[in-house]
N, C-alpha and C positions, 0 to 999 in steps of 0.2 A: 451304231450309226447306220449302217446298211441294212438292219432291221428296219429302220424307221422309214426310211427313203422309202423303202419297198412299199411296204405298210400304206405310206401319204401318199403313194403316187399312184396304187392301186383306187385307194377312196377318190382322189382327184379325179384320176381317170373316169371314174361312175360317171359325173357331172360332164365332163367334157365331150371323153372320145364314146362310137358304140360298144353295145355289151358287148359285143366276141371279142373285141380288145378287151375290155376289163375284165373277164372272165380268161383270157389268154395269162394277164396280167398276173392276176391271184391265184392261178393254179403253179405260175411258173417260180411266183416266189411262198409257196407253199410248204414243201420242205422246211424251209428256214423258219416262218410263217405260220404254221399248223392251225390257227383259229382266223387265219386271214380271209382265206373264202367264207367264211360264215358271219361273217361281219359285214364284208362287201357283199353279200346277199340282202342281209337285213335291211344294210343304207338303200343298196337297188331298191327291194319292196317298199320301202320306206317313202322315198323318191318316188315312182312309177306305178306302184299298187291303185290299182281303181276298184272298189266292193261290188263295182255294178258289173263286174266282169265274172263274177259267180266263178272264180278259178280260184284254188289254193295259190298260195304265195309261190310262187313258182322258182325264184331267186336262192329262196329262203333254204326251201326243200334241194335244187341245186349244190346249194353251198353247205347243207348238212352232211351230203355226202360226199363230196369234195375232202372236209375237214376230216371225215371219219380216214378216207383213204391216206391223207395227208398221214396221219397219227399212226394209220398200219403200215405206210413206206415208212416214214423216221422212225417206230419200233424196230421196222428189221436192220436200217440202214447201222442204226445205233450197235443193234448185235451181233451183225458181221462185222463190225470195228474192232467191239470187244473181243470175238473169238479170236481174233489174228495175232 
């Protein structure tokens, strides 16, 4: 259930509040989360992407690595659990 809230209130948030909230938002529930930022990237580009801006996705690329980091802390968090 605390997955989902997370989840819907970071995509919500896109629409609503500014990036650096939503971006505060999906990094914080990330951990839990791990393809959360890269989703919430996507919707941002998705939303906000203009072609006449001649920029890569900016969001997109963001929350690629965001997601990667996500997946290297919950690997180690995971393994220092188990070791103990």
């Amino acid at each position: 259930m605390t997955r989902m809230m997370l989840a819907c209130s970071a995509i919500i948030s896109t629409i609503f509040f500014p990036w650096p909230f939503t971006a505060l938002l999906a990094l914080a529930s990330s951990p839990v989360e791990p393809l959360l930022p890269l989703a919430v990237g996507i919707f941002m580009d998705t939303l906000y992407y203009t072609p006449s801006m001649r920029m890569p996705p900016f969001f997109v690329i963001i929350g690629a690595i965001a997601t990667i980091i996500a997946f290297f802390v919950r690997n180690r968090i995971r393994t220092g659990i188990i070791k103990r």
